[in-house]
Structure formats: structure tokens, C-alpha cells
C-alpha positions in Angstrom: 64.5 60.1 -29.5 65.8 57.6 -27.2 68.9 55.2 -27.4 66.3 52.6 -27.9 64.2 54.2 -31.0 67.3 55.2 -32.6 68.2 51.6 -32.4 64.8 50.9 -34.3 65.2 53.5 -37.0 68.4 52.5 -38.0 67.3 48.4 -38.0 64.7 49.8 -40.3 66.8 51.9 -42.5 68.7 48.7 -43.4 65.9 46.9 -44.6 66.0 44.3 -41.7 62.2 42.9 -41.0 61.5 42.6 -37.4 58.3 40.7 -35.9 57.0 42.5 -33.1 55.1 40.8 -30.4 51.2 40.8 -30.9 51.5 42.7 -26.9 53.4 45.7 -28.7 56.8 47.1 -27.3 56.7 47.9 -24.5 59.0 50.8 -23.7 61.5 51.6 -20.8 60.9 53.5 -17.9 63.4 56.2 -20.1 60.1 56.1 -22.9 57.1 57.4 -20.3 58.9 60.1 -19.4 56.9 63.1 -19.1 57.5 65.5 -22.1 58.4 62.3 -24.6 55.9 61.2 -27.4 54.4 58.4 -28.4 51.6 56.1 -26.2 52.4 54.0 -24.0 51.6 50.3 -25.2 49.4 47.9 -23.5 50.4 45.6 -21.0 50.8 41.7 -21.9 47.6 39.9 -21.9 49.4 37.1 -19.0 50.2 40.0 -16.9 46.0 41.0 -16.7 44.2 40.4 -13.6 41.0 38.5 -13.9 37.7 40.5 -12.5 36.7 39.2 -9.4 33.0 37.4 -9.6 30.0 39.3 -9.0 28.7 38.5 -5.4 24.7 39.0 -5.6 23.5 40.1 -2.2 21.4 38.0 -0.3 17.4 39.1 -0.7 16.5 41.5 2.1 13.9 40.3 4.5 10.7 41.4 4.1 9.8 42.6 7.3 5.7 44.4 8.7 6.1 46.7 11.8 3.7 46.2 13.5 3.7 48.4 17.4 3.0 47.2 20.0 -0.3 49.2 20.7 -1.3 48.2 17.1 -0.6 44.8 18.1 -3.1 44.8 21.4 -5.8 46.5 18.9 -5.7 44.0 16.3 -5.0 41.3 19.0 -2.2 39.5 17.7 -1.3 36.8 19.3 1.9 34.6 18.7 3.0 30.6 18.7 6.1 28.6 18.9 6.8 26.3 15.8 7.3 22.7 18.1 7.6 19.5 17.5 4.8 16.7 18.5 3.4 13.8 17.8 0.4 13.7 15.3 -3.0 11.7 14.7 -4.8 11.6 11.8 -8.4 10.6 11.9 -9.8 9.6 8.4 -13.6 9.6 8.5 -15.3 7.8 5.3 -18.9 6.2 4.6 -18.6 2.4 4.5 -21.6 -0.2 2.9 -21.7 -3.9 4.7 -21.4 -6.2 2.4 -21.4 -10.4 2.5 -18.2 -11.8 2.7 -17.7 -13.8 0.1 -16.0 -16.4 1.5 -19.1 -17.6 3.6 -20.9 -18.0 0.4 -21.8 -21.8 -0.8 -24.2 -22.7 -4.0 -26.1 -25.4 -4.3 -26.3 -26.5 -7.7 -26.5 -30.3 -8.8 -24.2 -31.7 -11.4 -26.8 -33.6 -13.1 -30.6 -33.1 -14.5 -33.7 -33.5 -12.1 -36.6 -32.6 -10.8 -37.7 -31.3 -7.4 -40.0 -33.9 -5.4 -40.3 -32.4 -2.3 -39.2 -29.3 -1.1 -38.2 -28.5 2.5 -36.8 -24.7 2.2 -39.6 -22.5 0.8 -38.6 -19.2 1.5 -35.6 -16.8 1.0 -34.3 -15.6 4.3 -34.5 -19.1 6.0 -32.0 -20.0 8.8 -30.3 -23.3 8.1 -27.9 -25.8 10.1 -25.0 -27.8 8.2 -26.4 -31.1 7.3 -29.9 -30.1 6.8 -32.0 -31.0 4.1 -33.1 -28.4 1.6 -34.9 -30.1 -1.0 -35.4 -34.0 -2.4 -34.9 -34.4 -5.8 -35.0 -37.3 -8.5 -32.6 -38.0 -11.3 -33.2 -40.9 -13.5 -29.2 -40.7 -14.6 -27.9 -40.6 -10.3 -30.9 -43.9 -10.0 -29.1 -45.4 -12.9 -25.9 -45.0 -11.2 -26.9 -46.6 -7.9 -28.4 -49.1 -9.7 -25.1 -50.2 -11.4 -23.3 -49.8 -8.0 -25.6 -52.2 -6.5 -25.1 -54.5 -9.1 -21.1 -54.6 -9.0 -21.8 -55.5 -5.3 -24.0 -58.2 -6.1 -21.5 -59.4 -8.9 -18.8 -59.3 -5.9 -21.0 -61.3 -3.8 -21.1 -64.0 -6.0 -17.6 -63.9 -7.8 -16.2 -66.2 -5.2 -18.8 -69.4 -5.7 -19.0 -68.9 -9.7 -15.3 -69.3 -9.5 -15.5 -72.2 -8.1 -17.5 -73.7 -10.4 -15.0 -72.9 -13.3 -16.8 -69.7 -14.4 -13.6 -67.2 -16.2 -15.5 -64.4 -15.9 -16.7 -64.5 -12.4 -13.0 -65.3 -11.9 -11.5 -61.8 -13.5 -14.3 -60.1 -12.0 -13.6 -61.1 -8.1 -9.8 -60.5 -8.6 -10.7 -57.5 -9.5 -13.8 -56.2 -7.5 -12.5 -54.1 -4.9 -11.3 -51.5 -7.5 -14.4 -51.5 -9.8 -16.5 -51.1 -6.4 -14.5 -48.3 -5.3 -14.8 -46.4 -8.7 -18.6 -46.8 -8.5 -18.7 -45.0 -5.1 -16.6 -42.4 -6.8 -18.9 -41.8 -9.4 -21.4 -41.2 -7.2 -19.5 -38.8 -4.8 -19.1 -36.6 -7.8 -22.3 -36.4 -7.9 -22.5 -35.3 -5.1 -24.2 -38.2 -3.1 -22.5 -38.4 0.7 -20.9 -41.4 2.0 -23.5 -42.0 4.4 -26.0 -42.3 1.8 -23.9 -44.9 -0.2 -23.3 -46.6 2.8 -27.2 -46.7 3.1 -27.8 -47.7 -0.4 -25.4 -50.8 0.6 -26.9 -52.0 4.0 -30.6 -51.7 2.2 -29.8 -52.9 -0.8 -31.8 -50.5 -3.3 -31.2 -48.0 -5.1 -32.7 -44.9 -3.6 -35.3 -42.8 -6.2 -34.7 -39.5 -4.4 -31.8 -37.7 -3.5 -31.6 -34.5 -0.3 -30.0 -32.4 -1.4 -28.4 -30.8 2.2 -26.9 -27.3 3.4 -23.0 -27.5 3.5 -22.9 -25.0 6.4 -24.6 -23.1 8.4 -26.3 -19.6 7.0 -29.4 -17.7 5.9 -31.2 -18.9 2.5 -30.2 -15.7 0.6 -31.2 -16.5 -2.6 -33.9 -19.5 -3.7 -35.0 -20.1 -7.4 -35.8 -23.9 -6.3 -39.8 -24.6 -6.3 -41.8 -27.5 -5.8 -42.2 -29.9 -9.1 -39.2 -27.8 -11.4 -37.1 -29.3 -13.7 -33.6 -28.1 -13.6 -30.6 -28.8 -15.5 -27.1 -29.5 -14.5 -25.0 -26.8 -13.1 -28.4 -24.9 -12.4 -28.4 -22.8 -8.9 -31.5 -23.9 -6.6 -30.2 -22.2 -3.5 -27.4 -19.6 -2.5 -26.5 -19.9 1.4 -24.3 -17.2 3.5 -23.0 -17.2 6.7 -23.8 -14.1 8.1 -21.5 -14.3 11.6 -18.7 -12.1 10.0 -19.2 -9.8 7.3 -17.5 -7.1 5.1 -17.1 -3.6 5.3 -16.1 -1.9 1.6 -15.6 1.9 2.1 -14.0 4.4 -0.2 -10.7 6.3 0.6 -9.6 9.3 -1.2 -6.5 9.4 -3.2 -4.8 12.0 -0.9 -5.3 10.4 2.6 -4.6 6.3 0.2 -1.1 6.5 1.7 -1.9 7.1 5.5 -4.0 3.5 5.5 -2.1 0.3 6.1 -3.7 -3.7 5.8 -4.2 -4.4 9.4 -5.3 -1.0 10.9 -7.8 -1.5 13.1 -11.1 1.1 12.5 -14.1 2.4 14.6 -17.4 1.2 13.2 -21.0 2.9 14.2 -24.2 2.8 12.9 -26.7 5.4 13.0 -30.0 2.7 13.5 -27.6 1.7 16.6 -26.9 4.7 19.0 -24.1 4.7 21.3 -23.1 1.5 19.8 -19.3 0.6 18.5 -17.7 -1.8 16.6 -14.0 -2.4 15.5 -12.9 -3.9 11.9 -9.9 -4.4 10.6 -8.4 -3.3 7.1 -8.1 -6.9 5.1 -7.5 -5.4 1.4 -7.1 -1.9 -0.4 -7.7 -1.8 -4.0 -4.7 -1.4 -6.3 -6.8 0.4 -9.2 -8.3 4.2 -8.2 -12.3 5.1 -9.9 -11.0 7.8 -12.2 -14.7 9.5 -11.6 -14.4 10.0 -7.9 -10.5 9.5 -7.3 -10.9 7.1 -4.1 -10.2 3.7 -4.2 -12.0 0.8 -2.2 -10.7 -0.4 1.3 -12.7 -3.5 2.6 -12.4 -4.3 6.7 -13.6 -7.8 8.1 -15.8 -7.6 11.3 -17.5 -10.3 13.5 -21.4 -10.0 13.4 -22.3 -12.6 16.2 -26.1 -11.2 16.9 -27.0 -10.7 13.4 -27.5 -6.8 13.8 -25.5 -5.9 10.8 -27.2 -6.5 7.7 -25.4 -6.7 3.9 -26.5 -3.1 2.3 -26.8 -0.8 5.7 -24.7 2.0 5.4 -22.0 2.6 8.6 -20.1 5.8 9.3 -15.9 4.4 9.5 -13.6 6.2 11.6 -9.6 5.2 10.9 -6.9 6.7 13.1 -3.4 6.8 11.8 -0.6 7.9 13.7 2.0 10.2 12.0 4.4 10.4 14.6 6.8 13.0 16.0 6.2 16.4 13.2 7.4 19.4 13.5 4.2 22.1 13.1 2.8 25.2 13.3 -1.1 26.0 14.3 -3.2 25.7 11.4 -4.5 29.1 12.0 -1.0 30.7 11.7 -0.8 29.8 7.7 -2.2 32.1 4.6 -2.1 29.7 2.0 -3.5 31.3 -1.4 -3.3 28.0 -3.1 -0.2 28.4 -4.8 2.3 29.2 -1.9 1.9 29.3 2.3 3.0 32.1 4.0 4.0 32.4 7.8 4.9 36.0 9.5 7.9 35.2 11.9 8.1 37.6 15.2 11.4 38.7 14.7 10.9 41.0 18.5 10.4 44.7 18.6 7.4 44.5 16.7 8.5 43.2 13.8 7.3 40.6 11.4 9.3 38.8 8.5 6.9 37.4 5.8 8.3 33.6 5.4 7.4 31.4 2.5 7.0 27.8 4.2 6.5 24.1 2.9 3.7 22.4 4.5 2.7 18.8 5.0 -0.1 16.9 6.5 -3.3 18.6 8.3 -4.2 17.4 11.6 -6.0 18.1 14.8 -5.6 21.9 13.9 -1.9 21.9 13.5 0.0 21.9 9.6 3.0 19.6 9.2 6.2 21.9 8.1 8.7 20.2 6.1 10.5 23.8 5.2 10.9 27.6 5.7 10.7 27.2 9.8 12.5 25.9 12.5 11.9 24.3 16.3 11.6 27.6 18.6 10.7 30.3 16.4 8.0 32.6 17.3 5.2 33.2 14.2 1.8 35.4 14.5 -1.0 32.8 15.0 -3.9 35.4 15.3 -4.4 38.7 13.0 -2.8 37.2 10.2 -4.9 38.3 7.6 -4.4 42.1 9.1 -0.8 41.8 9.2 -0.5 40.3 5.4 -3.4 43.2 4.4 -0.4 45.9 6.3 2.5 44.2 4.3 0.4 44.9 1.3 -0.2 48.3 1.7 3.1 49.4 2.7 4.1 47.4 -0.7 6.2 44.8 0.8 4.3 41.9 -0.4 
């Protein structure tokens, strides 16, 4: 036994108590000597090295050999991933529509009946200022007559004033207004200034009142007839002005973010070979149809000869420019819906399977927004026979 454990022995023999580290004793070199007993005890906890962190190896590549007689018999052809500049042509259906805000009513503000009517047909063409229908009104040849009579009352004001007459007096001083809120009355109801300033020069009240197109259009709409009471606030004509009309197409949800107001669009009919027109985008709908996910996009055009007609159908052609994309050919992608897949020539005949990110379509390229970079070399042709190789060989 060593100096050491002798030491211990006796500290125990005197009944001393002796807290031992929870590490154990750890003996002298003297105590592991070969050919001595007892175990050696463990090393203190501080003294432990940590274990180093796992390092997880990188996934290996999935590569396809493919040689390069294989490759001529199969005739695989390759591409370079580049960067251009895109156009995206967005081809809906459109429907020509009136534009709404070439649309007048004519609709009196007071009861009457039709005495003469000079539109008689739907579909009529019509110039600002002329007459569509005379009508008679026993309230508007009530008003007239009352106007007519705070003219004569003005008239003669002045010489019953003289003659000491109160009444005449008040009602000269104060004439001018009560005359100007007769001719008020009648222009709310409609009645022009040039035929008040008739009813003044003649001096009668007129029976009938033409009624007169505020702009020039086609009759679209006539419930007016010869001899018809109507009522206030009842429509007798609708009038449109056909020069410029609306275009209302749909646009589906995934190509709503490509349109802008303000892009100009191709416009062709099919009754009109050969023929083109350009619109411009005016409004898009903030609100999709939940049934057929599009949304409605409504272009302005000029129609100056009158060949575009509300309800004829026109095919609508919208080119947007995406700008400078990085792509690949469109042919050069498997996509089975749920990833996209690109085999990269890596030289010597070999192919690594890539998962890529893709983008927009267009004119027969794919947008790549990850996976690939400018200058890499991918398999453009044969694609499906290289993926139906990897498959076999178990790689993918």
C-alpha cells in the first residue's frame, strides 16, 4: 500500500470523517503502477473534452450517364440557361359595350302628354338641339303663365306707383328678383333660355313644350308614342353616343398582375378581316367572379365610322413586357406538377438531375427564379428518355 493509502487508513482508524470530491481521488502516478490494485478513478468532469459536432455530408449529385453514341441515338440535344428580355402576349375574348358616359335620358320632371312626335323609331340618328317630341303640361302652362304675369305686374309697377298705389310700390322695388325666380322655376323644368326668352318677346304662354336631344347619338331606346300620358321622372327616350365605345374583357387570375391601366391592346374583329384596332386599359375590377376566377378589364376605343356595334364579340390581344429574365427553353423542363426538373450537362456524358424554381411562361422559354445559373449547359431535347434512364438505374 502506498504512502498515500496508509495515510488514508490511518485518518480513518481515528474516526476522522473526510468528504471526498464527487470526481473521486484521483491517485498518483505511484497508484497506476502496473502490479498495484485498485481502479483508477475517473477524470474530473472540467477536464472532459466536448464531442466535436456531427458534420452531415452534403447530398451526392444525382448524376445519368449517358455516352456519347447513346446520346446521337436518342438525339439529345443541349441549351445554355441565358438571360433575355421577355414578352408576354395575353389573348382574351372582349364584348363592346356602350360607354356609359355618352349616355343621356330624356325624362321630364313634370306630368304630360305627348302631342306630336318627331322621333318614331329606335335606332334614329340625332343632332344636339333637335327636337324629339312636343309635349303639353297643364302644370309647365301654369308656370309660364304666372311668369308672364310678374312681367306684366313689372311693367306697370312704375305708373301705379306714381299714383300712390303701396303695393305696386313693393312690387317694382322688388321685381327684378321675383322675375328671375320665375325663369328659374322654369329652367328646372327643363324649359331652355331661348324658349323663355320667346315666351317674353311674344308674350304668351306657349301650350307645348320640344322636348330636344342634349347631344348628338343614336335613339337607343324609345317608349315615347304619339298621344301617351306619362308621369314625372318617366323615361321617353335613351340617347348614346356611339363615336367611342367600351371594350369589357375577362382576365384570368394568374396573368391579373401582368395588366396595368394604360396598356395599350390589339383589337380585331372577325366580321372585319385584316382590320386592327388599338384600346387602351381605362379600369380593372378590384372583385374576381369566384365561378370563373377572372376579373373584368374594360379598354376605351374611338369608333368614328360606326363599324363597332355594343354586343359584337372582338378577339383582345395585350402584350406585356417582362423585362430582362433569366430562362431556360420550355422544352428543357419535366414538370410533374408538383416539382420541375432540369438535367444539367455536367461534360463527359454526364447529366445531374436539378430541381429548379420556375417563373413566368413565354414565347417558349420558362422564367428561372432558382436551381440554375447564367452559362450552364441543360439537355433541351430527349428529356423524357434521360429522366426514364435515371429511373431505371434507380437514381430518381
Amino acid at each position: 500500500m502506498t504512502r498515500n493509502y496508509k495515510i488514508l487508513a490511518v485518518l480513518i482508524c481515528l474516526g476522522i470523517i473526510i468528504t471526498v470530491p464527487r470526481t473521486g481521488f484521483v491517485p498518483t502516478a505511484s497508484a497506476q503502477h502496473e502490479g498495484h490494485g485498485g481502479a483508477p478513478a475517473p477524470k474530473d468532469t472540467a477536464q472532459k473534452q466536448q464531442p466535436a459536432p456531427k458534420v452531415e455530408p452534403a447530398p451526392e449529385a444525382l448524376v445519368v450517364e449517358i455516352p456519347l453514341d447513346k446520346q446521337q441515338l436518342i438525339g439529345l440535344k443541349t441549351a445554355t440557361v441565358t438571360t433575355r428580355t421577355l414578352q408576354r402576349t395575353i389573348r382574351t375574348v372582349g364584348r363592346i359595350e356602350i360607354d356609359e358616359r355618352r349616355l343621356a335620358a330624356i325624362a321630364p320632371k313634370f306630368e304630360g302628354w305627348i302631342e306630336k312626335l318627331y322621333v318614331d323609331y329606335t335606332g334614329k340618328q340625332v343632332k344636339k338641339g333637335e327636337p324629339l317630341a312636343e309635349v303639353y303640361s297643364p302644370e309647365l302652362f301654369s308656370t309660364e303663365q304666372e311668369f308672364l304675369s310678374i312681367l306684366k305686374w313689372k311693367a306697370a309697377a312704375p305708373q301705379a306707383g306714381v299714383q300712390g298705389d303701396e303695393t305696386a310700390r313693393l312690387l317694382s322695388r322688388d321685381a327684378d328678383a321675383i322675375i328671375d325666380a320665375a325663369r328659374q322655376r322654369l329652367r328646372l323644368m327643363d324649359i331652355g333660355d331661348a324658349q323663355i326668352r320667346e315666351i317674353e318677346a311674344t308674350g304668351r304662354a306657349m301650350k307645348t313644350l320640344t322636348l330636344v336631344s342634349p347631344m348628338d347619338g343614336t335613339v337607343i331606346q324609345k317608349s315615347a308614342v304619339s298621344g301617351m300620358r306619362f308621369m314625372p321622372g318617366e323615361k321617353l327616350f335613351d340617347i348614346a353616343d356611339l363615336s367611342s365605345v367600351w371594350i369589357v374583357a375577362d382576365i384570368y387570375e394568374n396573368e391579373l398582375s401582368l395588366v396595368r391601366e394604360g396598356d395599350t391592346a390589339r383589337i380585331s374583329l372577325n366580321d372585319l378581316p385584316g382590320r386592327e384596332f388599338s384600346a387602351r386599359i381605362e379600369y380593372i375590377a378590384p372583385t374576381l367572379s369566384g365561378e370563373t376566377r377572372t376579373a373584368k378589364v374594360r379598354l376605351s376605343m374611338p369608333n368614328p365610322e360606326g363599324r363597332l356595334k355594343p354586343q359584337m364579340f372582338t378577339n383582345v390581344e395585350i402584350k406585356v413586357n417582362l423585362g430582362k429574365r433569366l430562362v431556360v427553353p420550355d422544352d428543357a423542363v419535366l414538370d410533374s406538377g408538383t416539382r420541375q426538373i432540369v438535367y444539367v450537362d455536367k461534360g463527359d456524358g454526364n447529366f445531374e438531375l436539378r430541381e429548379v424554381k420556375l417563373g413566368f411562361r413565354a414565347e417558349g422559354y420558362r422564367e428561372v427564379l432558382k436551381g440554375l445559373k447564367a452559362g450552364e449547359k441543360i439537355a433541351r431535347s430527349a428529356t423524357f428518355l434521360i429522366d426514364s434512364e435515371a429511373q431505371l438505374k434507380g437514381i430518381r
